[in-house]
C-alpha angles and dihedrals in degrees: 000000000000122000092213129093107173113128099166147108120313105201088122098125083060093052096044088047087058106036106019089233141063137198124205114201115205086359081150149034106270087217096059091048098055087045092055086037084058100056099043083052097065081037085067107027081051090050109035084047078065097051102039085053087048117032125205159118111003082237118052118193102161088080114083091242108041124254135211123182125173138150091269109037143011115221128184120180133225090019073174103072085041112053126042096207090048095052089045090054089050088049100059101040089068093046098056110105085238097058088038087049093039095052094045087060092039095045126352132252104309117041116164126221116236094179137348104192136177111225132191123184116224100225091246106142110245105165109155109190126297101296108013120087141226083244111027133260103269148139128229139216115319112253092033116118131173149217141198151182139208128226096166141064095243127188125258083254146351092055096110100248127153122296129208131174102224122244097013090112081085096059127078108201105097116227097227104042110027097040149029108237103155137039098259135013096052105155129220107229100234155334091067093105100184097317096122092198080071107035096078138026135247124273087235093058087063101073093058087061104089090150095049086049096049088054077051100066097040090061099038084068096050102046127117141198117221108225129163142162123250113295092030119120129198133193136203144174116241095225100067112083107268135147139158121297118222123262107228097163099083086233133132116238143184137213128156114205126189109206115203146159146230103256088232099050118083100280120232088227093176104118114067114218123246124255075240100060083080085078100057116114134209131006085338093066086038097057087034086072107104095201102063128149114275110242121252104186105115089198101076125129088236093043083055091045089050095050099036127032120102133168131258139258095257100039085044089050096043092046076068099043075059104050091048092057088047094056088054088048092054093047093070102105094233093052091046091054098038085048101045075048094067099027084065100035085062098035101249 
């Protein structure tokens, strides 16, 4: 029997066309939810007791199923391969004839997994300030989308769920290399290739950027934080800015999240599948499958994102505002040497 319970509208490729995003309320059994929520929990009480007794690296890859542990969040790959209840949720998602009929418009007929992954925040409080984020506002890679699940009752917000700005997906400028939008970590594009000194810019170069603060405050008043029940599931294209909102409840939540690509979109192929994965049943194993045939339908919601977004007048104006003020930080004479350093260290 079917884990999930949604009978509703399925208008959902016109809201994701708007807004980049999209929350289901009730999309599954809540029973079926607390028993898959059951079986990550003692995933990651299992895995988080290990690497409290033998503290190391943030990032572990010498365990079968990845593992990330950090002050702020708890993260396990492949829950899939892992928990029965879990597989059979994801399963069926894709089964249901809205998500069937969502993806054929989003995508096409074929779209690959690169990751599905359990994560628990830790309650640590990471608020930022009013409109930055713990992990910066950014895009991803075109053609990337994302889902996710919920196995808690978060807040409407604070929970440190994902946040998107609405409607960016249609702009082409990205918040953390082309502009300045927050009072630190403002990256500088390029040519930094692992020397910190040269990856972001100074705090005193931020007042000068009237344009980039202007973007700021636009989007502060559009963004949302993505927040559900449990049962619950939310979807959102990678390339809308998005990142991850603070918790600020000193709570412990969980959210799953699959991320996946259109199969004829330049694949993020960074993360190597387990031996297991071979074991995996239904449209997981079959997503799962690397070597898919590429989509042809030249209708998609991605293929209209990839031929027509472009940016606006004021994120295109203030890209500039920034690479003026990139051109002043590489004139100082110890940012031009440390920077010809690395350009001919690698060659560039």
């Amino acid at each position: 029997m079917s884990t999930v319970c949604y009978d509703g509208p399925s208008n959902f490729i016109d809201i994701v066309e708007k807004d980049g995003y999209f929350l289901i309320k009730n999309f599954f059994k809540r029973e079926a939810v607390e028993k898959a929520r059951a079986e990550l929990k003692v995933i990651l009480d299992k895995d988080e007791a290990r690497r409290k007794k033998n503290p190391g690296p943030h990032v572990d890859s010498s365990v079968e199923y990845r593992s990330i542990y950090t002050k702020l969040m708890h993260t396990i790959w492949f829950p899939s391969l892992q928990s029965p209840t879990y597989l059979n949720l994801t399963n069926d998602m894709f089964s249901s004839a809205v998500m069937k009929d969502f993806i054929r418009g989003l995508a096409g007929d074929n779209f690959r997994m690169r990751v599905d992954l359990i994560r628990r925040s830790s309650g640590d409080n990471d608020w930022v300030d009013d409109f930055q984020l713990p992990h910066v506002w950014h895009r991803d890679t075109l053609g990337e989308f994302t889902f996710g699940i919920f196995f808690d009752d978060m807040p409407e917000s604070g929970g440190g769920g994902t946040a998107v700005i609405p409607g960016t997906h249609w702009d082409t400028r990205d918040p953390r290399w082309d502009l300045m939008l927050g009072p630190e970590k403002n990256m500088t594009r390029k040519h930094h290739l692992g020397n910190r000194d040269l990856l972001t810019m100074p705090a005193d170069y931020v007042a000068d950027a009237k344009l980039n603060q202007r973007v700021a405050k636009k989007a502060n008043k559009k963004k949302v934080e993505i927040s559900g029940q449990m049962g619950d599931i939310y979807f959102f294209l990678n390339d809308t800015w998005h990142g991850r909102a603070p918790n600020i409840t000193d709570k412990r939540w969980m959210i799953s999240r699959i991320g996946c690509f259109g199969t004829e979109f330049p694949f993020k192929d960074d993360i190597p599948l387990p031996a297991s994965i071979k074991n995996l049943t239904g449209p997981m194993s079959e997503h799962f499958n690397r070597h898919q045939t590429p989509n042809t339908q030249t209708d998609t919601l991605l293929r209209r994102m990839a031929y027509k977004r472009k940016s606006n007048l004021l994120t295109r104006m203030a890209a500039r505002e920034k690479d003026k003020l990139l051109t002043r930080f590489y004139s100082q004479p110890d940012i031009a040497a440390a920077r010809e350093a690395v350009l001919n260290a690698h060659n560039v």
